[in-house]
N, C-alpha and C positions, 0 to 999 in steps of 0.2 A: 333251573328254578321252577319253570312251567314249561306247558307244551305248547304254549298258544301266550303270545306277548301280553295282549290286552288283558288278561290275569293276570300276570304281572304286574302290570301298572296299577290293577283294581287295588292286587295286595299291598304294594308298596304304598298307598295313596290311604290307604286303610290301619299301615302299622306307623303310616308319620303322624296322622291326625290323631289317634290313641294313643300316641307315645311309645310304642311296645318294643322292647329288644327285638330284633329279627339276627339269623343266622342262618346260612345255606351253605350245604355241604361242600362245598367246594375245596379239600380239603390238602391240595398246593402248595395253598398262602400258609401252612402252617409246619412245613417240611420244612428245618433247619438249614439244608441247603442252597434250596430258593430262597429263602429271607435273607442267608447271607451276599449271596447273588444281587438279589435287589438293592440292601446297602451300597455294594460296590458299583453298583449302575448307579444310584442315585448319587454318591459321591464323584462320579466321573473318570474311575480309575481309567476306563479302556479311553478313555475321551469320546469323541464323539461318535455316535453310533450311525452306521450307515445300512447296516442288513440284519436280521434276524431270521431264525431257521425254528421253529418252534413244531415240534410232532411229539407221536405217539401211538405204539404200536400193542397187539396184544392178539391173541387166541379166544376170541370171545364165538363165533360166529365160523364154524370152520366147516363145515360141511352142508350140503343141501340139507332142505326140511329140517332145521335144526330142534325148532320146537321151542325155541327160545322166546321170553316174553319182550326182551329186550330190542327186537326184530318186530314187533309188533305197533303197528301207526299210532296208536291211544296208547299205546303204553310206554314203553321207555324211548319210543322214537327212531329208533337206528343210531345210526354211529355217530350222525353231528348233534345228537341228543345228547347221547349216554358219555361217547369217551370227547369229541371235539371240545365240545363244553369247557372240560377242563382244562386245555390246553388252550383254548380262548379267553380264558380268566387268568389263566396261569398269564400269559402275554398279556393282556389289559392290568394284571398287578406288579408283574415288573416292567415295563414300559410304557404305556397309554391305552388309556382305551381305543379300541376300533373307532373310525372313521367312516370307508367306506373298505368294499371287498370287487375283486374283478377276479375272471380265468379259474371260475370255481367250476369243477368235477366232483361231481354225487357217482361214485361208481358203486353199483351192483354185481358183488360176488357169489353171494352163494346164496343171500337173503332174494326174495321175491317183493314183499313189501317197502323195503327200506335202502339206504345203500348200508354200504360194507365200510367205507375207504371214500376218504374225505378230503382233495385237494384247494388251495386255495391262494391268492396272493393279499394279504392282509396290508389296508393302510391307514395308518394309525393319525391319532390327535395331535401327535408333538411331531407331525413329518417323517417320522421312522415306517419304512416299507419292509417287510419282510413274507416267507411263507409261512402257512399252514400245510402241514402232513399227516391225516391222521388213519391207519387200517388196522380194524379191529377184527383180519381174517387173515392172522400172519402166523402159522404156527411157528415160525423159528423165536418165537419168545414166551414164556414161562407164563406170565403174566402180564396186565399195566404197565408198561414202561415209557415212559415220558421225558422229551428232553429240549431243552432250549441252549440254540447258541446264537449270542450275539457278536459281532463284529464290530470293531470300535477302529480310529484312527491309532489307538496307541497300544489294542491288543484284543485279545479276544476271550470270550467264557462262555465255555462248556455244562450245561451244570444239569442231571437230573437228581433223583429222590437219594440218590448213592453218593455220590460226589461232586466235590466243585472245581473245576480246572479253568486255572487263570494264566491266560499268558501275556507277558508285559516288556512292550519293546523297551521299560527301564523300571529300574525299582521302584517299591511304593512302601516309604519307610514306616510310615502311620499304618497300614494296613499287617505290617511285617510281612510283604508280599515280594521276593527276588524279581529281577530279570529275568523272563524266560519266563519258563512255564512252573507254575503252584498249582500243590492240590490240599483241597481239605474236603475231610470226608464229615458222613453223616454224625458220627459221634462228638464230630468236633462243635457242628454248629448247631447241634439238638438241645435245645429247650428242656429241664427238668420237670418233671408232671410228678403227680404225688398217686397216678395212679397208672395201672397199663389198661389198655382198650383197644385190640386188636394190632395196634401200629404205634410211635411216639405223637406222629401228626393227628390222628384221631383223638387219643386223650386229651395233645394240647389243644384242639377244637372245643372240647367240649369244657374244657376248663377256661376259655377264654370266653365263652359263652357264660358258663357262669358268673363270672367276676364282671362279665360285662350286665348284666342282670345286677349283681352286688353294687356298681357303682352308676347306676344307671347309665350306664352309654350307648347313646343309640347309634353313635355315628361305628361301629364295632366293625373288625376287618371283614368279615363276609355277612353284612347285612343283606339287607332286603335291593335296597336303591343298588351296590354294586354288583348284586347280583344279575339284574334287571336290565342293566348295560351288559352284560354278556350276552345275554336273552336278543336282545334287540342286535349285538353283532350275528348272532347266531339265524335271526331271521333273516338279515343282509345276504347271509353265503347260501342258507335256502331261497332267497327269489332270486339267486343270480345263477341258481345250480341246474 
C-alpha cells in the first residue's frame, strides 16, 4: 500500500471520512483459484486448520548491482515490500489477519540496500500459526510464483495461481470433492471479465473496482482499510527482522 504505515492510516482515515472507493493492487484475492480455496476454508472442508505454509518465489533480483528500482529503500522497498506483501495479504484473505510475527530472517543476497528473501513464522487472529517463505533471487523459476498450503484435521490444500489440490480423508458431496486427492484448475474457477488486461485476475480487479464505484461500496475486497492491515503485518516482520 505504502512504504511507511503512518500513510496508511493518513489515507485510510482520509478515504472513510470522504466516502471514496479505494482499491490496492493486491491482486491474489482475485485469482479464481484462491477464492476457490477460501470458500472451502471458510466452509470447513479440511476441518480444522492447525499449520499453513504460505511462500513465494521468483527471479527478480539475481545478480549483484542489478540496477533494479525495486532494490532500492524509497522506492519499492526490497522483497518484503514488493513480493512478501502479497503473500501476507494472500494469508490474511484466506485465513486471518496477522497477529503477531517471531523467528523473522531479512536475508541479503545479491542486493546491498534491501534484503532478497524473507523468512518468518506468522500468528494469526483466529489462533492459526503458520510460515512465511518468500525469495525473490531464485532463478529456478520463470516468474512470480506463489503458493499456499494449508493443513486441516480432515485434509489438506495446495493451491497457487495454476491449480487447486484438495485432499480429503472422506468425501464432500456438496463440494463434488472425492476422497483422496482433487484437483481443479485455473479455468475451472476463473471469473468471466468482459475484457482482457494482462492476466484474467487483473481485468477481474479492475472490474470489481469498477462496479464497486457503480454501487457505491466501500467496504470492496482490496480496499484501503484491508490493505492497511497487511502494511502493519508487514511492519511487525520488519522490527522483528
Amino acid at each position: 500500500f505504502v512504504l511507511n504505515v503512518d500513510d496508511g492510516v493518513e489515507l485510510t482515515k482520509l478515504a472513510n471520512e470522504k466516502g471514496l472507493i479505494s482499491q490496492v493492487g493486491f491482486h491474489n484475492r482475485y485469482v479464481g483459484t484462491f477464492n476457490k480455496a477460501r470458500q472451502l476454508l471458510n466452509e470447513s472442508v479440511i476441518g480444522d486448520i492447525y499449520h499453513f505454509h504460505a511462500k513465494s518465489n521468483g527471479p527478480v533480483i539475481v545478480r549483484e548491482k542489478a540496477g533494479n528500482w525495486r532494490a532500492e529503500v524509497s522506492e519499492g522497498g526490497g522483497c518484503l515490500f514488493d513480493y512478501a506483501s502479497h503473500v501476507v495479504n494472500l494469508v490474511e484473505y484466506l485465513l486471518s489477519k496477522v497477529k503477531d510475527v517471531d523467528g523473522v530472517m531479512l536475508k541479503k543476497i545479491f542486493s546491498k540496500e534491501v534484503e532478497d528473501a524473507v523468512y518468518s513464522n506468522l500468528y494469526l487472529d483466529n489462533g492459526i500459526s503458520g510460515n512465511l517463505t518468500v525469495n525473490w533471487s531464485d532463478e529456478t523459476y520463470r516468474k512470480m510464483s506463489t503458493e499456499i498450503v494449508v493443513l486441516g484435521k480432515k485434509g489438506k490444500i495446495i493451491c497457487d495461481a495454476q491449480e487447486l489440490k484438495i485432499f480429503l480423508k472422506s468425501s464432500n458431496p456438496k463440494n463434488n470433492l472425492a476422497k483422496g486427492w482433487n484437483t481443479l484448475y485455473i479455468t475451472d474457477t476463473t471469473n468471466e471479465v468482459d475484457f482482457y488486461l494482462r492476466g484474467e485476475e487483473y481485468s477481474y480487479q479492475i472490474a470489481d473496482f469498477i462496479d464497486s464505484i457503480l454501487s457505491n461500496n466501500l467496504d470492496g475486497r482490496n480496499n484501503f482499510q484491508n490493505s492497511l492491515s497487511t502494511d502493519i503485518a508487514i511492519k511487525k516482520i520488519r522490527d522483528n527482522g
